[in-house]
SEKEZA-164885 format. One record per residue (C-alpha): residue number from 1; residue in one letter; x, y, z. Coordinates in Angstrom, 2 decimals. Layout:
<pts>
<pt n="NUM" res="A" c1="X" c2="Y" c3="Z"/>
...
</pts>
This chain:
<pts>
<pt n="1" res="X" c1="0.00" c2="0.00" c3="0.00"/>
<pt n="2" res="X" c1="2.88" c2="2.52" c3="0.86"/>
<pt n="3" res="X" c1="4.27" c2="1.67" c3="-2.24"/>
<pt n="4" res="X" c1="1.08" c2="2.41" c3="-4.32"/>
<pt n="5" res="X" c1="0.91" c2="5.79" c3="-2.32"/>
<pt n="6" res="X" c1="4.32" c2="6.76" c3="-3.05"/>
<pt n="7" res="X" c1="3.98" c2="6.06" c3="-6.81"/>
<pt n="8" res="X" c1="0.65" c2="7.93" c3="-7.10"/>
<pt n="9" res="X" c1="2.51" c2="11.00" c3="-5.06"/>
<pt n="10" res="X" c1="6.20" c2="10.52" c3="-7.44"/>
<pt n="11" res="X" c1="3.39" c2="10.38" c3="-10.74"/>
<pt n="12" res="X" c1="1.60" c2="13.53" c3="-9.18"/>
<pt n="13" res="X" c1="4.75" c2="15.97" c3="-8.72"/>
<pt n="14" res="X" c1="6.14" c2="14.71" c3="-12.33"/>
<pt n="15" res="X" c1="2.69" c2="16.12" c3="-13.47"/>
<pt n="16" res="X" c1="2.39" c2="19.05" c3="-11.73"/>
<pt n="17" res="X" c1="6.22" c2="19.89" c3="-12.17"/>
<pt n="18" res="X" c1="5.87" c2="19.50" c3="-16.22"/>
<pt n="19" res="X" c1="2.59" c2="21.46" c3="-16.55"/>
<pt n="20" res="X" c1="4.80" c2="24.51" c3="-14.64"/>
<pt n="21" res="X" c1="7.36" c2="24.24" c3="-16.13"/>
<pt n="22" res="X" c1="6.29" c2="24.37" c3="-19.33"/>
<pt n="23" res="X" c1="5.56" c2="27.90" c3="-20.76"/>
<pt n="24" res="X" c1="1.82" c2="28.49" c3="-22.56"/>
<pt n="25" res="X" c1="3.06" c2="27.92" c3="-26.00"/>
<pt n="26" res="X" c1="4.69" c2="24.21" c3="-25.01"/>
<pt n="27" res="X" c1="2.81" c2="23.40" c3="-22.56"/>
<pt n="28" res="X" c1="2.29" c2="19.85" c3="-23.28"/>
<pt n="29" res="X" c1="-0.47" c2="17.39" c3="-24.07"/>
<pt n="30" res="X" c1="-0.68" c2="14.82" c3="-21.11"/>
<pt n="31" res="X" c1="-3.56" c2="12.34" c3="-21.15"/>
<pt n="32" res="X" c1="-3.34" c2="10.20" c3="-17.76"/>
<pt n="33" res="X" c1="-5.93" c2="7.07" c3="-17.71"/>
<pt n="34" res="X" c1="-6.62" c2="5.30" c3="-14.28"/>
<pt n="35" res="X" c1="-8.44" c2="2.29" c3="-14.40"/>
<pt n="36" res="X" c1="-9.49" c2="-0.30" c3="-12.01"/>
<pt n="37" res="X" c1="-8.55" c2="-4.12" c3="-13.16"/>
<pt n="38" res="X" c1="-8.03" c2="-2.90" c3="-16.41"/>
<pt n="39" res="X" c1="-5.38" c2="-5.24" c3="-17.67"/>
<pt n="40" res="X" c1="-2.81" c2="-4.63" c3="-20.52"/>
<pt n="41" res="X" c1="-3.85" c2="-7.71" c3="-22.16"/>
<pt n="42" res="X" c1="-7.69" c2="-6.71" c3="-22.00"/>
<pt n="43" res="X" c1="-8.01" c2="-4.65" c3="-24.74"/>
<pt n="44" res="X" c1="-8.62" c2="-5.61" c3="-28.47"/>
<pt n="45" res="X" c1="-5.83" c2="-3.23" c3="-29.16"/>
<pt n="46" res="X" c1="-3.67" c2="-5.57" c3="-27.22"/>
<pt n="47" res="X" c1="-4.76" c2="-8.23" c3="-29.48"/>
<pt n="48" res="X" c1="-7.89" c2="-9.82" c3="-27.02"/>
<pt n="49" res="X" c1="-9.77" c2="-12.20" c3="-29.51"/>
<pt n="50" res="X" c1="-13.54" c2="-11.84" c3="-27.95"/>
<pt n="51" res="X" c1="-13.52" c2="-8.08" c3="-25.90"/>
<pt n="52" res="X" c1="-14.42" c2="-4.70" c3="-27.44"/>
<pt n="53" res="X" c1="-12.32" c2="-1.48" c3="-26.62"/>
<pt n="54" res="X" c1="-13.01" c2="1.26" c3="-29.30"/>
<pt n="55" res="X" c1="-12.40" c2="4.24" c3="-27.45"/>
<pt n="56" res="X" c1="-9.04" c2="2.50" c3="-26.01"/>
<pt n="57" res="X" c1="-8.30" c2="1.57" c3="-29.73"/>
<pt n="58" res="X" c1="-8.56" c2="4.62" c3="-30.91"/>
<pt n="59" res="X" c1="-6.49" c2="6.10" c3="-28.41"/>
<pt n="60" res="X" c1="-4.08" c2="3.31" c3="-28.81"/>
<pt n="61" res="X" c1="-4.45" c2="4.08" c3="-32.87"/>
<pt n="62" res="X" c1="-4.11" c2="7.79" c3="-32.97"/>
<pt n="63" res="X" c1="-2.57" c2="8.46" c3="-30.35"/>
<pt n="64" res="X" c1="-4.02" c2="11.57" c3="-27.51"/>
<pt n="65" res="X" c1="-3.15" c2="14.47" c3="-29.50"/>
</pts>
C-alpha cells in the first residue's frame, strides 16, 4: 500500500512539475488514464480475440493528441 501511495505521489509531482514548467506555447499534451482491473492484455488493441475497446483503440491508434 505505501508503495502504491508513493507512486501515485512521485506520478503527481512529475505532473504538476511538467505542466509549470512548461511555458503556454509548449505546454504539453498529457492524457493520464486510471483504471481499475483494467489489464494490458484486456483490450482488443492488445490483441484480445472476444472483448471490445473502441475508445481505447482509438487512443491506442491515434494516439491523444
Amino acid at each position: 500500500m505505501a508503495s502504491c501511495m508513493r507512486f501515485w505521489f512521485v506520478a503527481s509531482l512529475l505532473l504538476l512539475s511538467s505542466t509549470l514548467l512548461a511555458s503556454d506555447a509548449a505546454r504539453p499534451n498529457i492524457l493520464f488514464i486510471v483504471a481499475d482491473d483494467q489489464a494490458e492484455w484486456a483490450m482488443s488493441c492488445s490483441g484480445h480475440p472476444e472483448l471490445k475497446t473502441p475508445n481505447t483503440d482509438r487512443i491506442a491508434r491515434e494516439g491523444c493528441g
